[in-house]
ROTI-339735 format. One record per residue (C-alpha): residue number from 0; residue in one letter; x, y negated, z negated. Coordinates in nm, 3 decimals. Each point is the difference from the previous one (the first is absolute). Layout:
BEGIN
(NUM, A, (X, Y, Z))
...
% end
This chain:
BEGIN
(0, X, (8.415, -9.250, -9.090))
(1, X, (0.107, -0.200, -0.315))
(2, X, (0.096, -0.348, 0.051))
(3, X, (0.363, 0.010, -0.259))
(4, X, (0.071, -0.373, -0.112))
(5, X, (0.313, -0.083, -0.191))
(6, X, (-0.008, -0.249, -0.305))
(7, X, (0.336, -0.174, 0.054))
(8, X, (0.190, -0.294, -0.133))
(9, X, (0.383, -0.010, -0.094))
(10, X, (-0.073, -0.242, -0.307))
(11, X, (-0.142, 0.178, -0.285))
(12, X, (-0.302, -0.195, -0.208))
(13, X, (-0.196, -0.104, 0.292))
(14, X, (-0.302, 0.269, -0.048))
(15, X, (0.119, 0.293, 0.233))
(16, X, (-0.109, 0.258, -0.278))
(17, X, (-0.303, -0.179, -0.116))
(18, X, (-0.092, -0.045, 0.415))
(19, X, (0.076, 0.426, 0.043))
(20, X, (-0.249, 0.076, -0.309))
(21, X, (-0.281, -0.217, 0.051))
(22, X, (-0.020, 0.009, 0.390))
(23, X, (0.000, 0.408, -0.036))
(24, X, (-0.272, -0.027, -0.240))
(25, X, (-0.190, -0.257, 0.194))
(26, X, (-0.005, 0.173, 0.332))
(27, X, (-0.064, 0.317, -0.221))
(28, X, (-0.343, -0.199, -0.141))
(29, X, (-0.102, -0.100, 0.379))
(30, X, (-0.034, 0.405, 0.080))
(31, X, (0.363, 0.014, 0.125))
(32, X, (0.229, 0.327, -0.080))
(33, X, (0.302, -0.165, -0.117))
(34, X, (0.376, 0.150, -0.067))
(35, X, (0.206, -0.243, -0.216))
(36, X, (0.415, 0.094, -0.015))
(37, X, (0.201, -0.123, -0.262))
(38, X, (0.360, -0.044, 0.199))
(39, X, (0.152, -0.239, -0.317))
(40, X, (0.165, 0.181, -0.241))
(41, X, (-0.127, -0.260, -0.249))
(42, X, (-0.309, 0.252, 0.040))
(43, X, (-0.278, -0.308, -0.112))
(44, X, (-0.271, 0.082, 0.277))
(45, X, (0.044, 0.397, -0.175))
(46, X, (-0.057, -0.157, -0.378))
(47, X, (-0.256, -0.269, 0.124))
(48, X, (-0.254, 0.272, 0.111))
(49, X, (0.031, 0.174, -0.319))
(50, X, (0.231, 0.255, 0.105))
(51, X, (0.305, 0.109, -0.269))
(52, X, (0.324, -0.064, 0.231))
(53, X, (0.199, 0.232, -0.295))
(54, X, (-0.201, 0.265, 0.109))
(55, X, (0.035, -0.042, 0.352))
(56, X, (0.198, 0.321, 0.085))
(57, X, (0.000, -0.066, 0.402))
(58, X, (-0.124, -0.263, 0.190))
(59, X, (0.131, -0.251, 0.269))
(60, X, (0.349, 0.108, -0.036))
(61, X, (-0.028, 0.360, 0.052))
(62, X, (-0.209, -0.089, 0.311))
(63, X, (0.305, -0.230, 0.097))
(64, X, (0.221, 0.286, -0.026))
(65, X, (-0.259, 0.240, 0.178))
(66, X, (0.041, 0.198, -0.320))
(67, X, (-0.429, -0.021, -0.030))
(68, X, (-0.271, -0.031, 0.236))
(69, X, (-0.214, -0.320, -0.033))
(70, X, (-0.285, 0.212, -0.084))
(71, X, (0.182, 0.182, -0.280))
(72, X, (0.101, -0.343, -0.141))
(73, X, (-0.356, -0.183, 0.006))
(74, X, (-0.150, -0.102, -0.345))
(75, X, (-0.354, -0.112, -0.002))
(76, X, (-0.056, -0.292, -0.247))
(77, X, (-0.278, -0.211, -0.163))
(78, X, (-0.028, -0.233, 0.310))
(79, X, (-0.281, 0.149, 0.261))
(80, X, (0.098, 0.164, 0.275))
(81, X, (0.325, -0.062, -0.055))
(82, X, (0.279, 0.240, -0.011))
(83, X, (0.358, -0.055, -0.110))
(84, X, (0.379, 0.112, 0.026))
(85, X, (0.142, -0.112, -0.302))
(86, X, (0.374, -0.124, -0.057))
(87, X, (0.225, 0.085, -0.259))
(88, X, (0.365, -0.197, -0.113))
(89, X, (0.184, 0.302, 0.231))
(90, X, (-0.123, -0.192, 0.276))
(91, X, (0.346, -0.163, -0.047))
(92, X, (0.183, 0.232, 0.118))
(93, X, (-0.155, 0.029, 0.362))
(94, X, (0.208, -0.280, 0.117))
(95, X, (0.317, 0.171, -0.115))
(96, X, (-0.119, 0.341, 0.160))
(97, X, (-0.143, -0.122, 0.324))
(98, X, (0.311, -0.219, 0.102))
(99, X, (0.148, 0.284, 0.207))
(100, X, (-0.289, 0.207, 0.096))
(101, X, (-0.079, 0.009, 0.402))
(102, X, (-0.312, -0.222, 0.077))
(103, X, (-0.008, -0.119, -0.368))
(104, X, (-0.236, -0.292, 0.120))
(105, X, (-0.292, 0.215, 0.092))
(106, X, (-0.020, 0.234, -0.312))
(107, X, (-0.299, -0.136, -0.105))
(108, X, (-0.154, -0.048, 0.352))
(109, X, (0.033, 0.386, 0.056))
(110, X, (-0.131, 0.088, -0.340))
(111, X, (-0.348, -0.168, 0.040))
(112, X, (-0.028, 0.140, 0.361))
(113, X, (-0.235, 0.268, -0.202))
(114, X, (-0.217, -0.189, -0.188))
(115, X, (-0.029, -0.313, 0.225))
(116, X, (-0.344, 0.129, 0.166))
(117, X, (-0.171, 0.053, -0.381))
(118, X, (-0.017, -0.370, -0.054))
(119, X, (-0.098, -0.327, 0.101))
(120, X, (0.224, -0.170, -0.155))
(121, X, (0.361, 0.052, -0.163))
(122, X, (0.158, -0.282, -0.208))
(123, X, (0.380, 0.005, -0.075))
(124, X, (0.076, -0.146, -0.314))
(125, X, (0.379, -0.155, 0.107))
(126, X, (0.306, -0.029, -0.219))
(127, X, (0.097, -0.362, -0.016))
(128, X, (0.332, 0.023, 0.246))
(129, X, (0.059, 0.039, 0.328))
(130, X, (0.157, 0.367, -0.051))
(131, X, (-0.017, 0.326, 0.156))
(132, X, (-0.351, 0.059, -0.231))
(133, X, (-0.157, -0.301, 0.151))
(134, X, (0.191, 0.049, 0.349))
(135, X, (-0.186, 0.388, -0.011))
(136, X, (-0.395, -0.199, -0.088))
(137, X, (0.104, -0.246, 0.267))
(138, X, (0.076, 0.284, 0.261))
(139, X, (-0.296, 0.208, -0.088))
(140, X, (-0.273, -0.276, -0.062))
(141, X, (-0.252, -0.110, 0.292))
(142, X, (0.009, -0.358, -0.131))
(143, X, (0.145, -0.223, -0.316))
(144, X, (-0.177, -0.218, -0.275))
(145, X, (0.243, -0.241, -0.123))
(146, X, (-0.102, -0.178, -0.309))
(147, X, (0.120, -0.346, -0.058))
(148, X, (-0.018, -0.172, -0.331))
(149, X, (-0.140, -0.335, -0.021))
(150, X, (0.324, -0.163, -0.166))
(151, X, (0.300, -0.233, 0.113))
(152, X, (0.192, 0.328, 0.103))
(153, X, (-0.250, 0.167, 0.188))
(154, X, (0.160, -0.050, 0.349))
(155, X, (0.323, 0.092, -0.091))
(156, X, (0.116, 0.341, 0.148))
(157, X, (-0.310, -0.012, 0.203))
(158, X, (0.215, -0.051, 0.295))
(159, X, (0.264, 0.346, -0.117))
(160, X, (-0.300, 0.205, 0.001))
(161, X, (-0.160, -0.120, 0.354))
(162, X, (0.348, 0.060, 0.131))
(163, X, (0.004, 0.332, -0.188))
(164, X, (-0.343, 0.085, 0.144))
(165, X, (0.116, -0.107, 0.323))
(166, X, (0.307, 0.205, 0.023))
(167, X, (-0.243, 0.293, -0.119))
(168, X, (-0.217, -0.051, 0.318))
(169, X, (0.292, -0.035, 0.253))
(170, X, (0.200, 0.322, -0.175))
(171, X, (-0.238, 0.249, -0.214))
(172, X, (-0.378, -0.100, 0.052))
(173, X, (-0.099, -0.229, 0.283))
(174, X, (-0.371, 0.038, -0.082))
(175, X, (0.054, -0.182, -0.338))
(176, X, (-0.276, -0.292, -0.016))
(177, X, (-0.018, -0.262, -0.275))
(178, X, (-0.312, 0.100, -0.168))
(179, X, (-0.020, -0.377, -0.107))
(180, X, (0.154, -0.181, -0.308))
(181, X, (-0.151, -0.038, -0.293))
(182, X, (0.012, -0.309, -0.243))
(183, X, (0.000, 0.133, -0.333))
(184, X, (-0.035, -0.150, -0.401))
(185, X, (-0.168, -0.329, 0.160))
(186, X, (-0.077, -0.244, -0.267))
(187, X, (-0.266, -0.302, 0.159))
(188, X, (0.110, -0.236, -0.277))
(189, X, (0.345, -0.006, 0.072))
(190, X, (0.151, -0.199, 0.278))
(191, X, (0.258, 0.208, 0.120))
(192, X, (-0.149, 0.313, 0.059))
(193, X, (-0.270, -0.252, 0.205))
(194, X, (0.296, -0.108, 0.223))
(195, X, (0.146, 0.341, 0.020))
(196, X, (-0.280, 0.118, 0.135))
(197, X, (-0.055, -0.259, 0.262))
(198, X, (0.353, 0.056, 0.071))
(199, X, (-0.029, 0.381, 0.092))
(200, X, (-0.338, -0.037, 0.196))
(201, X, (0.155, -0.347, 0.204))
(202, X, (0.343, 0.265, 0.090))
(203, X, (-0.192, 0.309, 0.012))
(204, X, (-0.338, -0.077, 0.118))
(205, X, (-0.176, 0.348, 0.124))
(206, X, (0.241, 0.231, -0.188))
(207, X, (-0.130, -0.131, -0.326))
(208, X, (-0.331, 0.156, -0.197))
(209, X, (-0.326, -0.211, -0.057))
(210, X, (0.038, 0.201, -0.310))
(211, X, (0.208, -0.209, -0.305))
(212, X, (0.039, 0.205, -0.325))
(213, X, (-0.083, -0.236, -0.282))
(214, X, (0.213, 0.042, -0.328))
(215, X, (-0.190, 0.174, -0.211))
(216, X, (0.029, 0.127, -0.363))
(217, X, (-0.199, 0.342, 0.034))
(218, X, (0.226, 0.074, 0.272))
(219, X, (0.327, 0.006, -0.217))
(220, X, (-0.205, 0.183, -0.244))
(221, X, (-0.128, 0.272, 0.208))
(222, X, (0.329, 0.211, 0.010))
(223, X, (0.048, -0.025, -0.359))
(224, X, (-0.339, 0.247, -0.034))
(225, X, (0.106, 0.187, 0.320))
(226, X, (-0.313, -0.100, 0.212))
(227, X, (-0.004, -0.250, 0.306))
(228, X, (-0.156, -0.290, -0.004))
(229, X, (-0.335, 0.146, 0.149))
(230, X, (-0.064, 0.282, -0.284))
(231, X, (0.138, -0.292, -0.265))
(232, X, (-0.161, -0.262, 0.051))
(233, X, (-0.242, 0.024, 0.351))
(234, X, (-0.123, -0.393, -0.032))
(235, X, (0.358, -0.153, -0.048))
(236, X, (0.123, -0.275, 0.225))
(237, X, (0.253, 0.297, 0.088))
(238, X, (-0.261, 0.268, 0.108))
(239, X, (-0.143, -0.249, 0.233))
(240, X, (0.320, -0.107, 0.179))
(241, X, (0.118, 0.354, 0.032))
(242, X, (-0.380, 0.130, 0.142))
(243, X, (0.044, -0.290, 0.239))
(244, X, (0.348, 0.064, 0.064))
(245, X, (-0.079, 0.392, 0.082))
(246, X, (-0.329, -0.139, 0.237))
(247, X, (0.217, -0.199, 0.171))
(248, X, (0.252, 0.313, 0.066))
(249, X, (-0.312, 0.206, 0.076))
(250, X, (-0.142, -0.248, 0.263))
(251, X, (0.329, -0.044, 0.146))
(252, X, (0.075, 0.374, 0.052))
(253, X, (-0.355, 0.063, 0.151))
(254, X, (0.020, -0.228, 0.344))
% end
């Protein structure tokens, strides 16, 4: 049965996209079978593997509306092993049309009941809010990545979305785990993201990754051509810290 971990963080900028795209394709190059959703309308982990989002005619929103089976969404793409649902702007609207639906929560969490056993892995791709899109990867996800950015800001709203996560364990998904977080767009020269990073492993200890993802030009570069960082540019400081990163998911999902 595949292990479904959500790529969540209210503040947008801090790598949540770049995270959802590069871990898929890195567990994908370590022989995993990988499913990648796009829930953010912004649709950038659909354009970053080279998929058109214009001609995206259903994807994660018709599966939100139980319009589509997953399987009749599913798009393969240039990443191995890796399969996607793609996002379109009309992912919008779900908010809207969810609000007074009867267990509007678990939409998601029912859909991938049928496709759950075909992977190893699924990766949500999260919308950066705390709405009823995230609140539906939240309720159907085994376990949450949250990427934190190594800058002066990087704690703030960290609390909100513990709480958030929190609440979603005591009311919709009590198995939710914190996958671990991830320190993202680390910079060795600078100072600050130095401290920030002592900071998060001195409050967080154990919850944090070994894994820090190094800023990295080929990795902002990457979605431009539509490719992850492992078909881009394979020898990249950013193809190492993402193999790492999905070896250290891999070890800790195999005890």
């Amino acid at each position: 049965m595949g292990k479904i971990i959500a790529i969540a963080n209210q503040k947008g900028g801090v790598g949540k996209t770049t995270t959802s795209v590069n871990l898929a394709a890195s567990l994908g190059v370590l022989e995993k079978k990988v499913l990648l959703i796009d829930a953010d309308p912004q649709a950038n982990a659909t354009s970053g593997l080279g998929i058109d989002v214009e001609s995206v005619e259903i994807g994660t929103y018709q599966i939100l509306e139980h319009s589509h089976t997953p399987k009749e969404t599913i798009i393969k793409c240039s990443a191995v092993n890796v399969d996607v649902i793609p996002a379109h702007i009309d992912l919008v609207a779900i908010e809207i049309e969810l609000v007074d639906k009867e267990n509007r929560e678990y939409m998601l969490k029912k859909a991938l009941e049928s496709v759950k056993d075909d992977y190893d892995f699924i990766i949500i791709d999260c919308a950066p809010s705390l709405g009823l899109l995230t609140l539906n990867a939240l309720t159907a996800a085994d376990s949450v990545v949250i990427p934190i950015q190594c800058e002066y800001f990087a704690l703030e709203g960290l609390g909100k979305l513990l709480n958030t996560i929190k609440s979603i364990q005591k009311i919709h998904n009590p198995d939710l785990d914190i996958e671990g977080l991830l320190l993202t767009m680390y910079d060795s020269r600078l100072r600050l993201s130095n401290q920030v990073v002592e900071e998060v492993q001195k409050h967080f200890n154990d919850m944090v990754f070994d894994t820090v993802i190094q800023r990295n030009v080929k990795l902002s570069e990457a979605p431009s051509f539509g490719e992850s960082i492992i078909n881009y540019d394979a020898t990249s400081k950013g193809a190492v810290n993402y193999i790492n990163l999905a070896q250290e998911i891999i070890k800790k999902n195999s005890k």
